[in-house]
Residue frames relative to the residue before (quaternion, step in Angstrom):
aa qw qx qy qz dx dy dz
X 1.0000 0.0000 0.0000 0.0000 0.00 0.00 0.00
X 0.0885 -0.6440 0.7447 0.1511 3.76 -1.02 0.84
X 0.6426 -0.4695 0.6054 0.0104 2.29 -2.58 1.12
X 0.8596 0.1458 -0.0291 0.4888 3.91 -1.85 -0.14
X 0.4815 0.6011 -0.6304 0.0975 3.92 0.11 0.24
X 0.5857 0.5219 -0.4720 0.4023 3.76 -1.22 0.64
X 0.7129 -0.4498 0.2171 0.4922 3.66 -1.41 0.10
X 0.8936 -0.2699 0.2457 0.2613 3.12 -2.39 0.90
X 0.8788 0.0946 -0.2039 0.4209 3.78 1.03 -0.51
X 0.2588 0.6994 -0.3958 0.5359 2.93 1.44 0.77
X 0.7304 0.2772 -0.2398 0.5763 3.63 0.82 -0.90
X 0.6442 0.4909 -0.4147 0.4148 3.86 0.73 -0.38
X 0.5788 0.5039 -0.3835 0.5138 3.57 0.92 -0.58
X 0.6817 0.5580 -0.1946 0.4314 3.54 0.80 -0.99
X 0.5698 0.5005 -0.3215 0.5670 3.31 1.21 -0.60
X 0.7726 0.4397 -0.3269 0.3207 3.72 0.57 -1.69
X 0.6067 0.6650 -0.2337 0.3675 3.16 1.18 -0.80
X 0.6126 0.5280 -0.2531 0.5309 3.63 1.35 -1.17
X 0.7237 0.4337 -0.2714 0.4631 3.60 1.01 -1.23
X 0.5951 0.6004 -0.3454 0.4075 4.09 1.12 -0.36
X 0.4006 0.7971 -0.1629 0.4216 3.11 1.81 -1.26
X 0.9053 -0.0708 0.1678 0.3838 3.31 0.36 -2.13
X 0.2547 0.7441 -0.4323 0.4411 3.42 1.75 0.75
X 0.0113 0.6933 -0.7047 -0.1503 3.82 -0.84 0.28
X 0.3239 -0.6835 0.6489 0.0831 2.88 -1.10 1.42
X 0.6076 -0.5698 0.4796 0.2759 3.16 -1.64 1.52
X 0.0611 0.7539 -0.5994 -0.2621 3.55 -0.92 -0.38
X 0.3734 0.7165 -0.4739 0.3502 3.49 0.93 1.55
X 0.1709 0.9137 -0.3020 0.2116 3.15 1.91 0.30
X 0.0963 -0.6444 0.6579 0.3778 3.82 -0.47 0.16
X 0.5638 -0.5384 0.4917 0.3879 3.95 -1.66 0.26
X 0.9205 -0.0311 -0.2084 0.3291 2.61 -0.79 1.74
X 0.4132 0.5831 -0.5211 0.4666 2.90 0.93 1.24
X 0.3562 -0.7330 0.5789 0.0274 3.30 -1.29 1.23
X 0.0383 -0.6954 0.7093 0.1087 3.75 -0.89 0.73
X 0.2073 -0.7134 0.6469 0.1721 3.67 -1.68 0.41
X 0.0919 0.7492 -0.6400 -0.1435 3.70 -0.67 0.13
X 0.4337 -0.7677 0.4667 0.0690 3.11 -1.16 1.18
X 0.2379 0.7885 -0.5629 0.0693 3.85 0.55 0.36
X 0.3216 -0.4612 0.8206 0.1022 3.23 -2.49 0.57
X 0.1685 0.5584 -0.8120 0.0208 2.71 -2.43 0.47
X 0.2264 -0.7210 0.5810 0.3023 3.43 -1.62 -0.33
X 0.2923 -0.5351 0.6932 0.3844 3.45 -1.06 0.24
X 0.4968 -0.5504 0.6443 0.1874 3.56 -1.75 1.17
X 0.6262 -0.5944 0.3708 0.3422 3.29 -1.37 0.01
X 0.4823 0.5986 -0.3196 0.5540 3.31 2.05 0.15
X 0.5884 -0.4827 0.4458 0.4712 3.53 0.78 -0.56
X 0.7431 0.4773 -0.3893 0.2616 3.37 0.31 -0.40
X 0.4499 -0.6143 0.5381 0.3615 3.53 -1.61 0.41
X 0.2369 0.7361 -0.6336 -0.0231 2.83 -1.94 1.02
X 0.5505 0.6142 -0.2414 0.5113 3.34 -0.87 -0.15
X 0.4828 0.6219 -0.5097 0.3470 3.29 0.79 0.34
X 0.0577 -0.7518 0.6402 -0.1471 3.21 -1.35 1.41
X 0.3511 -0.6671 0.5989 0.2701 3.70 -0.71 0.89
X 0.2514 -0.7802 0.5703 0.0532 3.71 -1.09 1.26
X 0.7482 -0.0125 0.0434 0.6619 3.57 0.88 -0.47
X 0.3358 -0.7830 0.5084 0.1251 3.42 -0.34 1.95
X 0.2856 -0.4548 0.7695 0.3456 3.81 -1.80 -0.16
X 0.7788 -0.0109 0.3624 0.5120 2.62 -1.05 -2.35
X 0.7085 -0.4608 0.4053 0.3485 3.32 -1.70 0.86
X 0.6918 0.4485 -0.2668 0.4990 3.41 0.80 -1.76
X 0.8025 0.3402 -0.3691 0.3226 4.05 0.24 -0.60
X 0.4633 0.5160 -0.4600 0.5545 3.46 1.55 -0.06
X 0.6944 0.2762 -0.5489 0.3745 3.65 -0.03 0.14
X 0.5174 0.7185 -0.3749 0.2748 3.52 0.82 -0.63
X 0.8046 0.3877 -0.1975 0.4040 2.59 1.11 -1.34
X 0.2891 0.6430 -0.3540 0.6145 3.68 1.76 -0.16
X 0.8122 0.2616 -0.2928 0.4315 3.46 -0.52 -0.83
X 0.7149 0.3506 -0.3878 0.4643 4.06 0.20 -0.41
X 0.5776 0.6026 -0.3428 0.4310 3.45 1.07 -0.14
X 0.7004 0.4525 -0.1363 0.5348 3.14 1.06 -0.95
X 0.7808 0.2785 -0.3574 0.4301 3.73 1.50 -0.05
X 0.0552 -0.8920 0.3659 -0.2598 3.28 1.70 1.65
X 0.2952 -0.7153 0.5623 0.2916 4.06 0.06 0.49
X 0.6326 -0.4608 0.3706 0.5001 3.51 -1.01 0.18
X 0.3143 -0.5548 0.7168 0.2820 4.03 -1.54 0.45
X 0.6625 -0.2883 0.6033 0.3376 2.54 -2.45 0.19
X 0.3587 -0.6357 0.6289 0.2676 3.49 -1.15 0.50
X 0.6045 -0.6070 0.4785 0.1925 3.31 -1.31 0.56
X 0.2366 -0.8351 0.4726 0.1525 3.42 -0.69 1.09
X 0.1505 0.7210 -0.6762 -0.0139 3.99 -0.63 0.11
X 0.8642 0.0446 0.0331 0.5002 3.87 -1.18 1.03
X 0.7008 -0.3493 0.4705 0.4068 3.91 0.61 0.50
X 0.6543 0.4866 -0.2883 0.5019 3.59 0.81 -0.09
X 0.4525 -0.6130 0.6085 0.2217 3.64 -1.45 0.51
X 0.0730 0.7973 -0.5947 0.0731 3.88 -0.73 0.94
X 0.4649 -0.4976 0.6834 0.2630 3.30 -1.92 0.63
X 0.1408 -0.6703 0.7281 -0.0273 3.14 -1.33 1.73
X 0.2255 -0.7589 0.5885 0.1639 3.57 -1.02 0.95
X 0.0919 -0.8423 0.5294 -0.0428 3.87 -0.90 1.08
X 0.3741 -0.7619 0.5272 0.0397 3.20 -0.78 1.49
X 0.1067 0.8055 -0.5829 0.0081 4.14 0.70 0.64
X 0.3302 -0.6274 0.7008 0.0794 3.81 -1.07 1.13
X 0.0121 -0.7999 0.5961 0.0681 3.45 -1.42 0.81
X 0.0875 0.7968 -0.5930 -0.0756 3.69 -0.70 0.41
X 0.3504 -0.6689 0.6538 0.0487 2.30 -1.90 1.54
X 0.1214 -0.7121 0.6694 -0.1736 3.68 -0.85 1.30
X 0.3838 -0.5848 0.7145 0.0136 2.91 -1.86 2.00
X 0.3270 -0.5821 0.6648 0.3352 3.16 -1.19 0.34
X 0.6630 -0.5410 0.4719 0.2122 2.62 -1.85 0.93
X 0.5819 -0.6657 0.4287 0.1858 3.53 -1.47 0.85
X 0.2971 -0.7251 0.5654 0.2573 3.86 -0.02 0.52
């Protein structure tokens, strides 16, 4: 089964939704503090993810986190350029958010 085929926000919604799904949020958070982890990957011209590398770290524990749901990603639509199958390279920002304190 592939993943995200159809238009540019169709697959982002699809993406956020896939990553809410299977992220465990810490729940060591201070209130209201915000981590980001920056990761890359590519989808191959087969669909698959690879290449995945963390580009701008948080925490040790949410950079793997975020590595590991990435990595349990179903195959993508492959990317299309000229009638041709292509490796698309994707930059996917995560944030981790405490809930605010009452």
């Amino acid at each position: 089964a592939t993943i995200y085929p159809g238009s540019q926000i169709k697959l982002l919604e699809a993406l956020r939704k896939f990553m809410l799904r299977n992220l465990r949020l810490p729940d060591d958070l201070q209130a209201g503090e915000k981590i980001i982890v920056m990761a890359s990957f590519v989808v191959n011209k087969n669909g698959q993810i690879e290449q995945i590398k963390i580009i701008n770290a948080g925490r040790e524990d949410l950079n793997k986190e975020v590595q590991r749901v990435i990595n349990k990603m179903p195959f993508w639509k492959p990317g299309m350029q000229n009638g041709n199958t292509v490796s698309v390279y994707f930059k996917l920002p995560v944030t981790f958010m405490s809930a605010e304190e009452e």
